[in-house]
C-alpha positions in Angstrom: 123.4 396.1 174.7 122.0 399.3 177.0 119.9 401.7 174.8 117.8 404.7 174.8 114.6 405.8 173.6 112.0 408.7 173.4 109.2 407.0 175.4 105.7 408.2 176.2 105.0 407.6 179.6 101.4 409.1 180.4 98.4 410.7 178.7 99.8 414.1 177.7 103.1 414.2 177.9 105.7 415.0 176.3 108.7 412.1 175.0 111.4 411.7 177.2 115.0 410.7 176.3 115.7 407.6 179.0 117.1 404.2 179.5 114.7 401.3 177.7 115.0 398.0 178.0 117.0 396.2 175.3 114.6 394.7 172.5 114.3 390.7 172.6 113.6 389.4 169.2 111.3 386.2 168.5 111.0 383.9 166.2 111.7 385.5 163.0 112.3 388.7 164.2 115.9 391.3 163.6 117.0 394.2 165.6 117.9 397.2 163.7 120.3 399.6 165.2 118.3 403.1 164.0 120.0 405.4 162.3 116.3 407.8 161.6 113.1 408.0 162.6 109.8 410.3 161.4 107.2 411.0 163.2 103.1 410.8 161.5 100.2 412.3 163.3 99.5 408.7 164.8 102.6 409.6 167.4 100.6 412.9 168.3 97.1 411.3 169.2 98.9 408.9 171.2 100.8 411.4 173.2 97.4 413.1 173.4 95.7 409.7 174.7 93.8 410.0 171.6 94.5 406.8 170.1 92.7 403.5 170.1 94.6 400.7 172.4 96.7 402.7 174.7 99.3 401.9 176.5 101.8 403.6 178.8 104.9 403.6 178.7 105.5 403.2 175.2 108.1 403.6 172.3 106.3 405.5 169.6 107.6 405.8 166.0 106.4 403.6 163.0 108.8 405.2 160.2 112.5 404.0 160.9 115.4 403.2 158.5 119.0 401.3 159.4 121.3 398.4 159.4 120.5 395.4 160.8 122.3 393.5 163.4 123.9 390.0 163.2 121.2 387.4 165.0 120.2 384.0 164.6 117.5 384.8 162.4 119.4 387.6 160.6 120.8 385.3 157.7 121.4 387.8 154.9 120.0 391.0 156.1 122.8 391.2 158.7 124.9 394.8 158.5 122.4 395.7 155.5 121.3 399.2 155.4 117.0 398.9 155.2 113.8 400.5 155.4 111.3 399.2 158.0 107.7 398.4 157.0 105.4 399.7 159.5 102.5 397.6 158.6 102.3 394.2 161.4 100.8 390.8 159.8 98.8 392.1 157.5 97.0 389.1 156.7 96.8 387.4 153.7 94.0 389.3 152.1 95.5 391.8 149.4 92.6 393.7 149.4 92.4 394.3 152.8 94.0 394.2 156.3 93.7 391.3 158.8 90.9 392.9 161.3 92.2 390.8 164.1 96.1 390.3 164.1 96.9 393.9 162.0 98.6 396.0 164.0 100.9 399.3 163.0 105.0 399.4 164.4 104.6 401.9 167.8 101.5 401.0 169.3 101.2 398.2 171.1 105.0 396.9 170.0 107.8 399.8 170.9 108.9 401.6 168.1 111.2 403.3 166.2 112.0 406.3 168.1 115.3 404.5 170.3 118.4 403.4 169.6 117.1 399.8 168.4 114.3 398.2 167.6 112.8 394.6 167.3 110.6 394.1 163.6 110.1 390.4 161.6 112.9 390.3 159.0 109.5 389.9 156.5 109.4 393.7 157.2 112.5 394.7 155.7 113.3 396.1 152.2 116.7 397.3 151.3 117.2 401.1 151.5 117.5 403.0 148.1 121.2 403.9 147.8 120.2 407.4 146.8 118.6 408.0 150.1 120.6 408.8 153.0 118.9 408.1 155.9 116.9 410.3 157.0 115.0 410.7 154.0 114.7 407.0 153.5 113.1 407.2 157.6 110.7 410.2 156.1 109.4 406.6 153.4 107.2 404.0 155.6 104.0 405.0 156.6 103.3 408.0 154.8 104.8 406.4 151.1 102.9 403.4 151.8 99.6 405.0 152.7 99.9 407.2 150.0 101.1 404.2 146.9 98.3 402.5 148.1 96.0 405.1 147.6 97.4 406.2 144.5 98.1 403.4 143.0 96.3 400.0 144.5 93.2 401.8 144.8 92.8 404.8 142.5 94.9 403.1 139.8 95.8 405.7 138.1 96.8 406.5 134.6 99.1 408.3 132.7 97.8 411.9 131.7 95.2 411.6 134.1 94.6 414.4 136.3 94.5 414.1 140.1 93.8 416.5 142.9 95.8 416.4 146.0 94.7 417.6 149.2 95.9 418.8 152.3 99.3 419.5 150.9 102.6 419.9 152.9 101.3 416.8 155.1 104.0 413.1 154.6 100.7 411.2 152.7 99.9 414.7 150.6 103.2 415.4 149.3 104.2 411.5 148.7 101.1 411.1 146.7 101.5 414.3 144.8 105.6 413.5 144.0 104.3 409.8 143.0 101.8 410.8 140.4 104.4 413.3 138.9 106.5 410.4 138.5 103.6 408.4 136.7 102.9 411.0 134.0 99.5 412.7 136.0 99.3 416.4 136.1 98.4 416.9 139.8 96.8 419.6 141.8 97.3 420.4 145.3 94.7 422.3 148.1 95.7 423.7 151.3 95.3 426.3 153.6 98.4 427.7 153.4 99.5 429.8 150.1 103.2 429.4 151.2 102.8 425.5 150.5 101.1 425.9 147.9 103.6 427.6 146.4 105.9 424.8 147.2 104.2 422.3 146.1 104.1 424.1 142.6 108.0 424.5 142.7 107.9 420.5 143.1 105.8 419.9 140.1 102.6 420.5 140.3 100.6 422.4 138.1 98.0 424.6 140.2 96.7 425.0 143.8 94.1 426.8 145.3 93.6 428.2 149.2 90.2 426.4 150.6 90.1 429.1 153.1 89.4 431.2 150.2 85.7 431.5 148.6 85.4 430.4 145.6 88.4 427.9 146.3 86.4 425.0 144.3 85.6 427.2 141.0 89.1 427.7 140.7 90.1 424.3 141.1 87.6 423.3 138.4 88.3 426.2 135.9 92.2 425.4 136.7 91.4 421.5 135.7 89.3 422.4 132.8 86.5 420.9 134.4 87.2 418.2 137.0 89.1 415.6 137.9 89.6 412.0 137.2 91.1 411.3 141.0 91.1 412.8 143.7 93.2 412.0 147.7 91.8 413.1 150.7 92.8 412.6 154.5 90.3 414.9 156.0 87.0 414.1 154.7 84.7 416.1 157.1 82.0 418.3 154.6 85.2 418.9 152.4 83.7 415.7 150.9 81.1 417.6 148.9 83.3 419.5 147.6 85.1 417.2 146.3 82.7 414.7 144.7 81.5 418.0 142.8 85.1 418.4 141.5 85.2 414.7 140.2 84.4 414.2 137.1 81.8 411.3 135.6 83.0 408.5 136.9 85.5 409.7 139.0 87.4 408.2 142.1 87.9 409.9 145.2 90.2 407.9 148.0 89.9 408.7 152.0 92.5 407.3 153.8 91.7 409.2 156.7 89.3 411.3 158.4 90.7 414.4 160.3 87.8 416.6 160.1 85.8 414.2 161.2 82.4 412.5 159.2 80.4 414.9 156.7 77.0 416.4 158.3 76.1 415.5 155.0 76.3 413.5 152.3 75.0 414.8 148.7 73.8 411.2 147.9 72.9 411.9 144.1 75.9 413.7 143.4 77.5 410.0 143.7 74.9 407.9 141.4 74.1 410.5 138.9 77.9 410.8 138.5 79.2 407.1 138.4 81.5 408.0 141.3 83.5 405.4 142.9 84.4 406.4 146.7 86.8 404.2 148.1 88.6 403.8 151.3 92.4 403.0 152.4 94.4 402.2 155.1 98.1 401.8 154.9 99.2 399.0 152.5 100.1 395.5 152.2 103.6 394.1 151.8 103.3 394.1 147.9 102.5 397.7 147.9 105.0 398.3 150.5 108.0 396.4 148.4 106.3 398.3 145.1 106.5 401.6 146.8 109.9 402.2 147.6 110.9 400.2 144.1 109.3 403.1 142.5 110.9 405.7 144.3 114.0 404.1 143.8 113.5 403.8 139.8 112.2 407.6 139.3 115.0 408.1 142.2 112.7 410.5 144.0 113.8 411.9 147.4 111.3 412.3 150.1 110.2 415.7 151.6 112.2 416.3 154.9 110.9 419.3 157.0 113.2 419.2 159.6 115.8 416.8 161.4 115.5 416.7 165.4 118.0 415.0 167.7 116.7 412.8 170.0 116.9 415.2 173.0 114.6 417.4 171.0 112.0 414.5 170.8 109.6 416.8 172.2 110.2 419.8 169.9 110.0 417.7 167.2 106.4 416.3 168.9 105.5 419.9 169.1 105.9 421.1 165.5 104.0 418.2 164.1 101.1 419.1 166.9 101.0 422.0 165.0 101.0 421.2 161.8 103.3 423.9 160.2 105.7 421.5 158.3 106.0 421.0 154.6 107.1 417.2 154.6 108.2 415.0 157.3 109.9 415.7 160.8 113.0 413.6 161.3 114.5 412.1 164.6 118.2 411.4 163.7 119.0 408.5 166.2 123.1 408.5 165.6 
């Protein structure tokens, strides 16, 4: 076959465009020629050696969408147009991921940054015809992570209002464009007051700046007085914050931890309150499928900052390092 990738090949540096080694598929397995790939923060801290279980050289890219190529154990998905799940034997536990066999597409198994890649055909679902393909590449990890969050976890309701953090990031703005589509009114924080206004073009109904004081008054007088849900990805002291936002019996859902753990934890603010706090990683294969049939129903089209050619891997490497987008960065393979 003869194919290239963007492959990591030490601590610290940047992608390169080379020669890989063709993809040999197992038991069960497809290759899908890529047509799109998107990058997540994940491909940053493993550039950056800053990611459990490294290894060098390596592949990196979990989000990839395509058509998949005649094989033995192609059967009907051959020359279909798909979208790759990300998420590696999840286990059979719904509620939670296998601790010992999970494992997430681009670290340890090559990825989707290169011309092809190897996946099981058990991670494949059809690609929404209303998405080309670089927005259906933008879907995986960040839709997933985010439905699961949203949905699996938080359950929430119709009319129910949710607060959205971090916004302009993939998980932010696919949670905030998934609870529009369920009937929430949604609120969205960042730093930045240009994506803020953005994400108010896209629906939602008010922001504030946390690098402003007084950030979480205005939240709360914007809200009439807290919220039923609220998604986070930073945690760090934010997380006070936050809990005082919720209202009685409120949920708030971390699926990540970018600022790190709280110094503190204002322990009665979550009893006195009924909170429920509850934690998320990525998503099993029935939120996966779930996921991209409700984008495909409410026909919504993902976020797509900007679309890379592969010999820009590393410009494309560099903005998400630093974290100016508003949606996801997209490697368009062919």
């Amino acid at each position: 076959m003869g194919m290239k990738g963007l492959v990591l090949t030490e601590k610290g540096r940047p992608p390169h465009w080379q020669e890989v080694p063709d993809p040999r598929p197992g038991h069960g397995d497809v290759i899908v020629r890529v047509h799109a790939a998107a990058l997540n923060h994940r491909d940053v801290w493993i550039q950056k050696g800053q990611y459990a279980g490294l290894k060098y050289p390596i592949v990196p890219g979990s989000d990839g969408s395509g058509v998949v190529m005649p094989g033995p154990d192609a059967g009907a998905w051959a020359e279909k147009e798909v979208i790759i799940n990300p998420a590696l034997q999840w286990g059979k536990h719904a509620a939670y991921q296998d601790p010992a066999d999970f494992r997430i597409l681009g670290l340890p198994d090559d990825g989707t940054m290169a011309e092809y890649v190897r996946v099981p055909s058990s991670n494949l679902v059809r690609k929404p015809a209303h998405l080309s393909f670089e927005e259906a590449a933008a879907l995986p990890l960040a839709g997933l992570t985010a439905y699961r969050a949203l949905m699996t976890r938080a359950q929430v309701q119709r009319g129910e209002t949710v607060l959205i953090t971090g916004i302009g990031g993939g998980v932010a703005l696919f949670a905030m464009q998934f609870a529009l589509a369920l009937g929430a009114r949604v609120y969205v924080s960042s730093g930045s007051d240009a994506k803020l206004g953005r994400a108010l073009g896209l629906g939602a109904v008010g922001g504030a700046n946390y690098k402003n004081p007084g950030w979480v008054d205005a939240l709360r007088g914007l809200s009439g007085g807290g919220f039923d849900v609220a998604i986070d990805g930073a945690a760090g002291d934010g997380m006070n914050d936050l809990m005082d936002l919720l209202s009685p019996g409120g949920r708030l859902v971390l699926y990540g931890a970018t600022q790190g753990n709280p110094s503190a934890v204002v322990a009665r603010r979550i009893f006195w309150k009924q909170l429920n706090i509850l934690g998320s990683t990525m998503g099993s294969p029935e939120d996966f499928a779930a996921m991209v049939a409700l984008v495909d129903q409410h026909k919504i089209r993902p976020v797509v900052d900007k679309v890379f050619p592969p010999g820009e891997g590393a410009a494309a490497f560099q903005r998400m390092d630093e974290g100016l987008q508003f949606g996801k960065i997209v490697v368009k393979m062919r």
